[in-house]
ZAMARGU-4260 file (C-alpha; in steps of 0.2 Angstrom, whole numbers, plus 5000, padded with zeros to 4 digits):
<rodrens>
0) 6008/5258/5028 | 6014/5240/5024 | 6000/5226/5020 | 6001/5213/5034 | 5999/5194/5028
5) 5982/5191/5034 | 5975/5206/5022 | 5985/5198/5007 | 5979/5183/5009 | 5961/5191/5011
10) 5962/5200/4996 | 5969/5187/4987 | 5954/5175/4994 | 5942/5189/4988 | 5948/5191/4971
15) 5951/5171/4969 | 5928/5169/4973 | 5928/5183/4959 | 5936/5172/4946 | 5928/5156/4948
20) 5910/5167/4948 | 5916/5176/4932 | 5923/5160/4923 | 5906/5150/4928 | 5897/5166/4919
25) 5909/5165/4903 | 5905/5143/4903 | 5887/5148/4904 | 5889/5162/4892 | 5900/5150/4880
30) 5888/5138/4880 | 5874/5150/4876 | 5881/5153/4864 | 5885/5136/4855 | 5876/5135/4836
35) 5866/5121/4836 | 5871/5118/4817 | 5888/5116/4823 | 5885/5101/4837 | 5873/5092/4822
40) 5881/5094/4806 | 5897/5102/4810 | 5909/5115/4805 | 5911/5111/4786 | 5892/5113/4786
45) 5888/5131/4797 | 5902/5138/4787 | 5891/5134/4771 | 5876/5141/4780 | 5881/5157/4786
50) 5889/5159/4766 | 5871/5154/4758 | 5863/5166/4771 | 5875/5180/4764 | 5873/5176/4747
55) 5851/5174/4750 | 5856/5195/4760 | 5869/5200/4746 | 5871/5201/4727 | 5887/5191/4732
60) 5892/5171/4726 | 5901/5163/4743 | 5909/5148/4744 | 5916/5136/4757 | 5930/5124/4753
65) 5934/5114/4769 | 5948/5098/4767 | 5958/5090/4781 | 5946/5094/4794 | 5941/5073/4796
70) 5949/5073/4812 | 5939/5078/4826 | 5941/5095/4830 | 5940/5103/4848 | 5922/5111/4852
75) 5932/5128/4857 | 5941/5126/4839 | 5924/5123/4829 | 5916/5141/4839 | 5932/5153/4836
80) 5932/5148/4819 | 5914/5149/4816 | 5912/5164/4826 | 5926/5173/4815 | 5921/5168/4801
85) 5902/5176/4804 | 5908/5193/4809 | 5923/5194/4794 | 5905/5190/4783 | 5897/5203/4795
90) 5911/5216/4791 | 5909/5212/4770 | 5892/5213/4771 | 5893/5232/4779 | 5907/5238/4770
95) 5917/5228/4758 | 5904/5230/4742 | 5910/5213/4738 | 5903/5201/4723 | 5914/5185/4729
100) 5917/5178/4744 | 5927/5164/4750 | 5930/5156/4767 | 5944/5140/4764 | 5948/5130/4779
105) 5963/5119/4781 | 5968/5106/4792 | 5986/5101/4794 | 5997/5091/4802 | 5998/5102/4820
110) 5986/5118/4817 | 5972/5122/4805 | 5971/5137/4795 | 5957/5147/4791 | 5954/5161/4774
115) 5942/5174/4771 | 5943/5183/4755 | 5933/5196/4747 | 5936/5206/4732 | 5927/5222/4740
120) 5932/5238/4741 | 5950/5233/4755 | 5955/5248/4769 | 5972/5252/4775 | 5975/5240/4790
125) 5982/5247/4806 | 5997/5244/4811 | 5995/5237/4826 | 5979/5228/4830 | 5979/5238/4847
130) 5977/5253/4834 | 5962/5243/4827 | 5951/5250/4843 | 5953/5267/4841 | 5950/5265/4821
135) 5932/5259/4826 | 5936/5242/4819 | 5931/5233/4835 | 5926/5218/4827 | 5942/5214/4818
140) 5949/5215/4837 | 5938/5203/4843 | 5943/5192/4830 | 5960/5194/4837 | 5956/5191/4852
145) 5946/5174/4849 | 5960/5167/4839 | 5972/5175/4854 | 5961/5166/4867 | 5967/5148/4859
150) 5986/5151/4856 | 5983/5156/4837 | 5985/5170/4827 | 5977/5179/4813 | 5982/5190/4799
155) 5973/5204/4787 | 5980/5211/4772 | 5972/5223/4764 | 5972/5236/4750 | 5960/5249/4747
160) 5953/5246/4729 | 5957/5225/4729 | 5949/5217/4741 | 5954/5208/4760 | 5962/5193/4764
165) 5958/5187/4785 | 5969/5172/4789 | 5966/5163/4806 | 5979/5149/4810 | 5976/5139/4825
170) 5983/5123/4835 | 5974/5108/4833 | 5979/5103/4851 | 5968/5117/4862 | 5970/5109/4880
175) 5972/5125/4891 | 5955/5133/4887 | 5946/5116/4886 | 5939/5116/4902 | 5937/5135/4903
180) 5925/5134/4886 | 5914/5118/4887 | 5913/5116/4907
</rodrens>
């Protein structure tokens, strides 16, 4: 039996009030979710906290090396990065039996790049990062997924025996999510 118009465009109304309900849920959510260091000191700064908390937690030496980042970056920029950032540390902390850690972050002319390395103990990467699920490495995909959510991209090489190398490259121009993030 074919749809008629009026059913469609019921439908259609009905599934419209379930996305501006689960879009007011993820601003909520978003914002819950905001580090206070972040808002007060900045990125620069909550990247060298969540590095001095792993280094308090680990035998590990982390550093932070942060240049070109004077000009203002987008609030949705400053989480995805920080957010990244914390679960790559999450993941060496778990697994990577690292000594040294280091998150460098980079502003340039139209994106800003973003490195995690460790000279831990490196797996064998998945091919695809759809193959990253059913290898039980869900954070690594929800790190692709955060960059993903702002046009950006992110990369991991790895070799078992030397060490990891995450690299996060974003725009510097996030306007699409903008009001979907901050509200």
């Amino acid at each position: 039996p074919r749809l008629k118009l009026s059913d469609m465009k019921e439908n259609l109304e009905g599934l419209r009030g379930q996305a501006v309900e689960a879009l007011e849920s993820l601003r909520a959510t978003a914002q819950g979710l905001r580090p206070r260091i972040i808002d007060d000191l900045g990125l620069a700064a909550a990247l060298d906290w969540i590095a001095e908390e792993l280094e308090k937690d680990q035998k590990m030496q982390a550093q932070v090396e942060a240049t070109g980042i004077d000009r203002e970056l987008s609030p949705e920029t400053q989480i995805v990065l920080f957010r990244i950032a914390q679960e790559a540390l999450n993941n060496i902390r778990k697994h990577a039996k690292a000594t040294v850690v280091t998150i460098k972050v980079k502003g340039e002319t139209d994106h800003i790049t973003m490195t995690v390395t460790d000279n831990g103990l490196g797996f064998k990467v998945p091919e695809r990062f759809e193959d990253m699920v059913s290898a039980g490495r869900l954070g690594l995909m929800g790190m692709y997924e955060r960059s993903r959510l702002l046009n950006g991209s992110l990369q991991i090489k790895s070799t078992p025996g030397k060490g990891t190398e995450l690299l996060v490259r974003l725009p510097w121009q996030v306007s699409d999510t903008k009001d979907l993030l901050t509200g």
